[in-house]
RODO-2510 file (C-alpha; in nm, 4 decimals, decimal comma):
residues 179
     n   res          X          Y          Z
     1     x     0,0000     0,0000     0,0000
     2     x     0,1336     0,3171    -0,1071
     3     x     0,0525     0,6728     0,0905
     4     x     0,0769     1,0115    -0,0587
     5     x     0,0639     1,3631     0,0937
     6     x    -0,1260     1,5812    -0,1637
     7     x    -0,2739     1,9484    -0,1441
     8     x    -0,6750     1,8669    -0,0792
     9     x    -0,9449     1,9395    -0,3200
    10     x    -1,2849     2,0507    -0,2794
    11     x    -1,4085     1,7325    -0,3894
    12     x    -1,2063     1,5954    -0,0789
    13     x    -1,4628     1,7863     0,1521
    14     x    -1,6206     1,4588     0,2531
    15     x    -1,3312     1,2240     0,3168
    16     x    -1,1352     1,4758     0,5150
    17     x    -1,5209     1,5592     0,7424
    18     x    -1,4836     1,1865     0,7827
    19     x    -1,1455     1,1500     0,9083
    20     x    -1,2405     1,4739     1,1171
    21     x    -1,5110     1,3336     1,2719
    22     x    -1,3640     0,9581     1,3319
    23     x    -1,0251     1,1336     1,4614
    24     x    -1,2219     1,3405     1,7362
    25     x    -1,3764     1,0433     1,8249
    26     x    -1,1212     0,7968     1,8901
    27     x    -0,8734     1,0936     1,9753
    28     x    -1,0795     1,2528     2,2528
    29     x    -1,2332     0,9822     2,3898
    30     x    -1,2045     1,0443     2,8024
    31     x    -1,0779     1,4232     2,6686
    32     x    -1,3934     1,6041     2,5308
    33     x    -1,7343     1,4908     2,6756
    34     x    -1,8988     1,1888     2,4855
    35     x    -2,2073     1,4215     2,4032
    36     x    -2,0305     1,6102     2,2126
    37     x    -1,8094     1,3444     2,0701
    38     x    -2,1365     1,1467     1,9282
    39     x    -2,3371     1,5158     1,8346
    40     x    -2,0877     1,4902     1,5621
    41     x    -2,2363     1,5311     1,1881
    42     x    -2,0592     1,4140     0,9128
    43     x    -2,2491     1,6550     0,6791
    44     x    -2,1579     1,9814     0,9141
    45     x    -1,8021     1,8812     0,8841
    46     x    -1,8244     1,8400     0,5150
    47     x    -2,0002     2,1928     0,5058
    48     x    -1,7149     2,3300     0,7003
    49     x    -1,4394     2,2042     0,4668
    50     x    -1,6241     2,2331     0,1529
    51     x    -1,6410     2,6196     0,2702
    52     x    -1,2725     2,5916     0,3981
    53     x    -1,1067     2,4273     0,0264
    54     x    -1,3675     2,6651    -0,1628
    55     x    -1,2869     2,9804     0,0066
    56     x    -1,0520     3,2319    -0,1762
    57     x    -0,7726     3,2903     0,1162
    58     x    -0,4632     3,2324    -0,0546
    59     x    -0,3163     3,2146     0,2980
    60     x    -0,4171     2,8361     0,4052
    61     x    -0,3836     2,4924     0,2393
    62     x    -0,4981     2,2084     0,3252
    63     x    -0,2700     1,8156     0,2586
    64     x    -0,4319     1,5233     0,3096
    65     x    -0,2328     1,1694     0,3130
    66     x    -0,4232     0,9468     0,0809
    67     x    -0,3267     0,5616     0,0829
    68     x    -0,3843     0,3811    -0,2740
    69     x    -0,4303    -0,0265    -0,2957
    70     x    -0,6230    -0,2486    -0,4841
    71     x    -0,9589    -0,1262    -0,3875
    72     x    -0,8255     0,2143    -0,4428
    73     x    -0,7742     0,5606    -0,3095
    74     x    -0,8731     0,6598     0,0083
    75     x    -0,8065     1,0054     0,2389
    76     x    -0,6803     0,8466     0,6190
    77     x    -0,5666     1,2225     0,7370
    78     x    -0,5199     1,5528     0,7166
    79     x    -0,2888     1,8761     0,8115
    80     x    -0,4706     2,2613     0,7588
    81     x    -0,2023     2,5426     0,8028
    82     x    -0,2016     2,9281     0,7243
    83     x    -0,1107     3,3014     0,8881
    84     x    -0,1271     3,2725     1,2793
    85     x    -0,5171     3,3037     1,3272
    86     x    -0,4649     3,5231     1,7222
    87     x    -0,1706     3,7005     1,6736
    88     x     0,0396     3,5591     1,9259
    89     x     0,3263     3,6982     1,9881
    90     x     0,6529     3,5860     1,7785
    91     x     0,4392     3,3055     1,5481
    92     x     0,3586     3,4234     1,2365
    93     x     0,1918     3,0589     1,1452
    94     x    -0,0711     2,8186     1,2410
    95     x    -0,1631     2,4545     1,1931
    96     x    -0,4598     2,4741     1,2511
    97     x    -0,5871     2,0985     1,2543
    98     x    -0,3576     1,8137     1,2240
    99     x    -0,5802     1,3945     1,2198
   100     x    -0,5046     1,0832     1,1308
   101     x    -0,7509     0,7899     1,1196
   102     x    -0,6808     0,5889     1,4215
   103     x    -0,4921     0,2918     1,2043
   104     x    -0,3037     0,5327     1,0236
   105     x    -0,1320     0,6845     1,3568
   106     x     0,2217     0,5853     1,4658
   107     x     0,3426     0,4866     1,0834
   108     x     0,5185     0,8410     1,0478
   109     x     0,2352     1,0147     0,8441
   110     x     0,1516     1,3415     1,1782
   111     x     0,4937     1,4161     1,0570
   112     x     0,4917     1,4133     0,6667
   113     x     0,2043     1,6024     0,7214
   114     x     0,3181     1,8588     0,9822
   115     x     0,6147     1,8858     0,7088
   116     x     0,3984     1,9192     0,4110
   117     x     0,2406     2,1871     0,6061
   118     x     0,5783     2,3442     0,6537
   119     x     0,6931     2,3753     0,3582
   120     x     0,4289     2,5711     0,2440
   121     x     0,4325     2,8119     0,5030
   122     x     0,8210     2,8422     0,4430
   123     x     0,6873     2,9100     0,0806
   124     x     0,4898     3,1705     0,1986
   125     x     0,8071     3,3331     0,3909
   126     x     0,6905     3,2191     0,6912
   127     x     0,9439     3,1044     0,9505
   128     x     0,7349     3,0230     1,2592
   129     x     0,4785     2,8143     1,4048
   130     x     0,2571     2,7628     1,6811
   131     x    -0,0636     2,5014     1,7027
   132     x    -0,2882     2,4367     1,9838
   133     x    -0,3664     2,0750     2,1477
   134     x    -0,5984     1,9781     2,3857
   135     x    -0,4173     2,0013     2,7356
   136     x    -0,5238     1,5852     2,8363
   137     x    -0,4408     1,4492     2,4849
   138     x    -0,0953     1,3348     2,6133
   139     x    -0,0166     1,1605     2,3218
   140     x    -0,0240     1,3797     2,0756
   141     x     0,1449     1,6215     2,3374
   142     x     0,4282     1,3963     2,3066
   143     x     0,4347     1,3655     1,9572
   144     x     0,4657     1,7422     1,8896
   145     x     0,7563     1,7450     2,1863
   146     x     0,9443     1,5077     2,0174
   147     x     0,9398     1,7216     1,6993
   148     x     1,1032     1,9781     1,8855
   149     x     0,7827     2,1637     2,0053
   150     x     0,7721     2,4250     2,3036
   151     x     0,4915     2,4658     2,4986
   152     x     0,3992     2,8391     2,4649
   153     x     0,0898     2,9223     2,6059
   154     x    -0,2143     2,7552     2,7571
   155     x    -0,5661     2,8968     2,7472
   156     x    -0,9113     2,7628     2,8197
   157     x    -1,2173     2,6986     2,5562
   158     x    -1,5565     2,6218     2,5832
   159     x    -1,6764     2,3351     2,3343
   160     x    -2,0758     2,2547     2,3394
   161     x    -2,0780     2,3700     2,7129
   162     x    -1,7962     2,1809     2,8149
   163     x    -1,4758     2,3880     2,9798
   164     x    -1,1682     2,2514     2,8338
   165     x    -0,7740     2,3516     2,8211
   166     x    -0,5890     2,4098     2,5253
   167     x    -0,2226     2,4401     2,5554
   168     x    -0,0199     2,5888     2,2396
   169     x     0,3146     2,4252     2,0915
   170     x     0,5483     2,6431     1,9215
   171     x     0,8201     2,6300     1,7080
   172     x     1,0391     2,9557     1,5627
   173     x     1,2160     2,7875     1,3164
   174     x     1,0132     2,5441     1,1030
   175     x     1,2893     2,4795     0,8801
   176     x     1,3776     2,1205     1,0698
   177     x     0,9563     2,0627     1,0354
   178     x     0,9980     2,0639     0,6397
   179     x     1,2612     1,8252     0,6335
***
């Protein structure tokens, strides 16, 4: 089975809603509230990206990593990055949203992706990077540390009544992230 990292289409709006959806779920399981976790749609995710991959802001892209076999092509993750979205001090980029499919995690595809999504903003003369994680998902908290990631700031958010904490990872050179 081969994988690819490719810049997403809109006709990719609903395999990357999928893996959005199906990533929350088995990601934030014990995280986020279930509630909230099975009030996910499918079809309000695929409105989002269609809206997202349609819109004219040259500033974001999306990549998804798309595996190919005998039955075919299919979208197991994705990686959206653009300008910093908060202005936070001394980041001039985000990544905004960064899932894999649950099967597809620990293979080495976060990190083609996080450097897919580097490379573009390097493209786009921009140098640094912050993204924001869920404060209890330990695992990808680990994952962005061992890519060199500093924790920067930390800031709570409220998600379908639920109080959560976001912390933010930074980097101010993303040159190593698009090797």
């Amino acid at each position: 089975m081969g994988i690819t990292i490719r810049q997403a289409t809109p006709t990719d709006a609903p395999a990357i809603a999928k893996v959005h959806v199906d990533a929350w779920r088995s990601s934030y399981a014990g995280v986020v509230p279930e509630e909230i976790l099975s009030g996910l749609s499918y079809s309000e995710r695929e409105t989002l990206w269609d809206d997202i991959l349609t819109s004219p802001d040259t500033n974001r892209r999306c990549f998804v990593a798309e595996t190919r076999d005998a039955q075919g092509t299919k979208i197991v993750g994705f990686a959206s990055a653009g300008q910093e979205s908060a202005d936070h001090e001394g980041y001039e980029g985000e990544i905004y949203a960064i899932y894999l499919l649950e099967e597809y995690q620990r293979i080495g595809l976060g990190r083609r992706l996080l450097q897919s999504a580097a490379k573009y903003l390097l493209d786009d003369a921009i140098k640094s990077v912050l993204l924001w994680v869920f404060e209890e998902n330990h695992r990808a908290r680990r994952f962005y540390e061992s890519l060199g990631g500093r924790l920067v700031a930390r800031k709570g958010v409220t998600i379908g009544g639920a109080e959560l904490v976001e912390v933010a990872y930074g980097w101010k050179d993303i040159t190593k992230l698009s090797r």
